[in-house]
C-alpha positions in Angstrom: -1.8 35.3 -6.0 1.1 33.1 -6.7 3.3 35.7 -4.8 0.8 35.8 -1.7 1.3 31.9 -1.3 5.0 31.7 -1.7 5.1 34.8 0.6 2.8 32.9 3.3 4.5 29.4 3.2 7.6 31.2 3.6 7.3 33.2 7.1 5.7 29.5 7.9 8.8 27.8 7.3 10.6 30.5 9.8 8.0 29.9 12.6 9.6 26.2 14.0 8.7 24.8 17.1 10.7 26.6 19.8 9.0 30.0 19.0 5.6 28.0 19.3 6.6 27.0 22.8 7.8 30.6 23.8 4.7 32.1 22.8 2.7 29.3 25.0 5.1 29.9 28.0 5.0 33.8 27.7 0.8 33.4 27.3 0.9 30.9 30.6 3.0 33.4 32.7 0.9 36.5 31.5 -2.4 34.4 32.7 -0.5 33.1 35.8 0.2 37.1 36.9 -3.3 38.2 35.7 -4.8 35.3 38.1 -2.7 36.4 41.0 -3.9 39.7 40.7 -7.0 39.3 40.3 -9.5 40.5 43.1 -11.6 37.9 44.9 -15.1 37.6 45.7 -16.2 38.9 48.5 -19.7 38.5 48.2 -21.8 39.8 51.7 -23.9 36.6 52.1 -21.8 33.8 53.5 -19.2 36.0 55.8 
């Protein structure tokens, strides 16, 4: 158990604040291109 906890806190001390960022940025760009692509509605009723 003692191994598990030392073995956790230490890959948390490798993730630091840029990689956080990255992973947002890369998430916002995947959502951005997935929105653009997206088909729209084009429901029947209000044409």
């Amino acid at each position: 158990m003692k191994n598990k906890l030392s073995l956790i806190s230490l890959s948390a001390s490798k993730i630091n604040r840029q990689h956080i960022q990255l992973f947002f940025v890369i998430l916002s760009l995947v959502a951005l291109v997935l929105g653009v692509g997206a088909p729209t509605d084009g429901g029947g009723a209000g044409i």
